[in-house]
C-alpha positions, 0 to 999 in steps of 0.5 A: 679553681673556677672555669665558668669562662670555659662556658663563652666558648661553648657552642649550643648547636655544635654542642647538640651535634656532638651529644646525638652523634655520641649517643648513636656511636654509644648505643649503635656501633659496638666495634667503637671502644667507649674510650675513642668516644670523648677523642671523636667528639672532639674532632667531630666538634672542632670540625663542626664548629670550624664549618659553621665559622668558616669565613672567619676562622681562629684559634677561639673557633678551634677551642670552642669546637673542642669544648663543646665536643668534650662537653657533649661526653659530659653532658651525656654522662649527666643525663645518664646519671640522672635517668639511671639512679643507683642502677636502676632507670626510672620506673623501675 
């Protein structure tokens, strides 16, 4: 099953919004369970892409605010995979 047309939804700025906020929530507030990050980006990103649409908001805005947040959880996931390999980060 392909879901490349999954990516005309994404927003990069929404996107880039989600992946910091996630990173801080992450490493910083440790009251937060690692479970409720992928939920909160994706509120974070809905809402964010439905503010920066805002005089013309539909169900496409809403869906793309929800990709793009659920991406961010992704793409932090990547991103930590490829620094930390086999456990180690590198330079170790």
């Amino acid at each position: 099953m392909d879901l490349n047309f999954l990516f005309e939804y994404v927003n990069l700025v929404v996107l880039g919004i989600c992946l910091c906020l996630g990173y801080v929530i992450k490493t910083s507030i440790p009251l937060i369970n690692n479970q409720y990050i992928p939920l909160i980006m994706l509120g974070v990103g809905t809402l964010c892409n439905v503010l920066v649409n805002i005089p013309n908001i539909n169900a496409t805005i809403i869906l793309g605010g929800m990709i793009s947040g659920l991406a961010s959880t992704g793409l932090y996931e990547a991103m930590r995979n490829l620094v930390d390999k086999d456990g180690k980060k590198d330079g170790e």
